[in-house]
C-alpha positions, 0 to 999 in steps of 0.5 A: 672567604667572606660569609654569606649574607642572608637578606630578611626579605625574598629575593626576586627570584623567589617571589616571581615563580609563585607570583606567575601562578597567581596571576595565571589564576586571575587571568585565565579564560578572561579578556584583559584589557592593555593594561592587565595585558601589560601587567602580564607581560612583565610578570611573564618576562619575570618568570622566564628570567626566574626560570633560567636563574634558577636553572642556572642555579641547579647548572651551578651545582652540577657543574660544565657542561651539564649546566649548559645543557640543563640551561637549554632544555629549560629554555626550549620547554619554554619555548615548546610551550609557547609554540604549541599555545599558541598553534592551538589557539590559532588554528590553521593560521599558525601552520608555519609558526613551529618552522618559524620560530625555531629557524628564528631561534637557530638564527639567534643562536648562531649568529646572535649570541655567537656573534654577541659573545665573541664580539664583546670577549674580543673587545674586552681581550682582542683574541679569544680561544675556544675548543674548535674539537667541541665547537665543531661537533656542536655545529655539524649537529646543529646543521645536520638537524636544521637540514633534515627538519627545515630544508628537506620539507620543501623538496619532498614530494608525497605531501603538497606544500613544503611539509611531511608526510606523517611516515616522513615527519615521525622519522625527522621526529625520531632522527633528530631525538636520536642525533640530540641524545647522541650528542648529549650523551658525547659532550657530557660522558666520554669527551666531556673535556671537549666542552670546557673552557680553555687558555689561549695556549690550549689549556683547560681552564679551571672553573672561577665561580663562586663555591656551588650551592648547598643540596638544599638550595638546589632542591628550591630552586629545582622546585622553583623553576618547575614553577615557573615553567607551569607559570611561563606556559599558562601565562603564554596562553594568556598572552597569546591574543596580545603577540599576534594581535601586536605583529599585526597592528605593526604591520609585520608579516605573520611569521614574525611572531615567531621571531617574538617568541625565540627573541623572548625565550632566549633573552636570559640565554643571551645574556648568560652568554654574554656574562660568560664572554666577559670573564674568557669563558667563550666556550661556555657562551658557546655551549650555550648558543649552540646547545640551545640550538640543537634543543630547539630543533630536536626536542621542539620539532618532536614534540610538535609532530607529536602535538600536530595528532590533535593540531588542526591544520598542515604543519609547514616544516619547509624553508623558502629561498631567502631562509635557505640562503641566510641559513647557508651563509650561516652554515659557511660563516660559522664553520670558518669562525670554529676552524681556527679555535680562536677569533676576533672582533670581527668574527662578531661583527661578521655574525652580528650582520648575518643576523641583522640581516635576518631580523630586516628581512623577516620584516621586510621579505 
């Protein structure tokens, strides 16, 4: 086995973490103009990488599916953050900016890196396998929870509007925290089998990444992406103006702003997931769009309604029709795609499109 090499200069994902605080430092509570508005956001996107890099590093470590689910929740800590910066800066403009960005970010999930990771394992392999038994589990419980959080809002009655009541808010708050801690505890504990990548015959694959990380870099890079999640959230707040500022300059409606924020935020999961697929490990790229999925609703959802006790205005948690049907059709697709435990390219397409259509009609509803 070939020695590890030791380069006399930082790596990228050494540097970026505390450059993120140092730019944090020089543009907090200023008004930047397009260029420094620029600069941030590169040095943003750099921290959001840095972050799930060094999250995938402590996955490494503690092996699958954990580093899946430590790779989610840093992700949706992410996109919490951005969310909540931004309806604090926004006021009541941004009521319908939590529902938005998490329908946007199950959309991508499902049918974006499900759809992406499929299409390129099928292209490089013609037919790839899952574990349907955990695939399956993942989806009624990201269904379950999109349901109760998105789609029961708009036929409630004690509050106007397609929104909860405070009683009715606390108990989607608290269900959908239960039904997450569930899953987790089933998919990491007593049938943790059901998570691991398999053979086209049904066989556990064993894991063929390089040897795991020393404890010692595993504490860097746990230190590391808690900096760059205090980075990434202060920068968000810094950027805020600019996102809402750019949608509307393209003469998008205001909803796509929270399309921007999941599409930014699951960026490097995409491409984790697709990293994944290539080496016929299709269950992990699962484990990856489905759990973050789950994350996003039931860690994102709680902890806005904790954040609307100081929030101004209405939350609006309640689909309407167009985004009940795609997220429907979804549903219907996705379960026909797990049944067999193994597809081809044209699943991916079939997804691919689903989420295409999604991305037009927010821009065009």
């Amino acid at each position: 086995m070939a020695e590890r090499t030791t380069s006399p200069l930082p790596s990228w994902t050494t540097v970026a973490p505390p450059l993120g605080l140092v730019a944090l430092v020089l543009a907090w509570g200023r008004d930047l103009g397009m260029v420094p508005v620029v600069l941030v956001a590169v040095v943003l996107a750099s921290a959001v990488l840095a972050a799930v890099h060094h999250a995938e590093v402590v996955a490494h470590r503690v092996g699958e599916p954990f580093g899946s689910l430590v790779l989610a929740v840093a992700v949706t800590i992410i996109e919490v953050a951005l969310i909540v910066t931004l309806m604090a800066s926004g006021g009541k403009d941004t009521a319908s900016l939590a529902r938005d960005t998490v329908f946007a970010a199950v959309m991508i999930t499902c049918n974006g890196i499900v759809g992406l990771s499929l299409f390129v394992g099928a292209l490089r392999y013609r037919l790839i396998s899952f574990n349907a038994e955990g695939t399956g589990a993942a989806l009624a419980t990201v269904t379950t929870l999109a349901v109760m959080t998105m789609v029961v809002p708009t036929f409630t009655t004690s509050a106007p509007g397609p929104e909860f009541s405070t009683a009715q808010l606390a108990f989607a708050a608290v269900t959908s925290l239960a039904l997450y801690g569930m899953f987790v505890s089933t998919q990491t504990r007593r049938h943790r089998d059901f998570f691991l990548p398999v053979s086209d015959e049904g066989v556990l694959l064993e894991d063929d990444h390089a040897d795991p990380p020393t404890d010692r870099e595993t504490v860097a890079s746990l230190g590391l992406l808690l900096v760059s999640l205090v980075a990434v959230v202060g920068l968000a707040k810094v950027e805020s103006p600019a996102i809402e500022a750019g949608v509307a300059a393209a003469g998008f409606p205001q909803s796509f702003v929270g399309v921007v924020i999941a599409l930014l935020v699951l960026l490097p999961e995409t491409l984790a997931a697709v990293n994944a697929a290539r080496r016929k490990r299709i269950q992990i790229s699962l484990n990856l769009a489905l759990g973050s999925a789950m994350a996003s609703i039931g860690l994102t959802i709680p902890a806005i309604a904790v954040a609307s006790i100081w929030l101004e205005g209405p939350l609006l948690l309640g689909l309407g029709a167009t985004q009940m049907v795609l997220l429907a059709l979804t549903v219907v697709v996705s379960v026909l795609t797990v049944v067999p435990g193994r597809a081809t390219r044209l699943q991916g397409g079939v997804h691919l499109v689903l989420l295409s259509a999604f991305v037009f009609l927010a821009i065009n509803p």
